[in-house]
C-alpha angles and dihedrals in degrees: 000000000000094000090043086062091045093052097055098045082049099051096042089058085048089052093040093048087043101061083043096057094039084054087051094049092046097059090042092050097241128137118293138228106264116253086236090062090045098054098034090062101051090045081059090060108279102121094122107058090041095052085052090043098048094056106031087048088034092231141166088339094136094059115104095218101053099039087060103019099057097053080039095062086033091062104048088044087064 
């Protein structure tokens, strides 16, 4: 039960510094973190730190499938 809890602290900071940094490559023109990354770790169970990530970094929160998939997600992984 311990390393449940590790990995999904683990894998919430991942989601949450990924969004930041695609954020960051994406004003400085570099190349991006790919959609199916993004997703694929908040279906793994990282919802949380995306959601957090998508509105502190202001991030991908015009598009249509992030703004309802990951509370979605967040929501059946409840």
């Amino acid at each position: 039960m311990e390393y449940l809890v590790y990995y999904f602290v683990l894998l919430n900071i991942l989601c949450f510094v990924l969004f930041g940094l695609d954020k960051w490559f994406s004003k400085n023109k570099k190349r991006r973190v790919r959609n199916r990354t993004l997703l694929g770790f908040s279906i793994l169970g990282g919802s949380i730190g995306s959601l957090f990530g998508m509105y502190i970094f202001r991030h991908k929160t015009q598009t249509w499938y992030y703004v309802y998939g990951i509370p979605v997600i967040f929501v059946i992984q409840i």
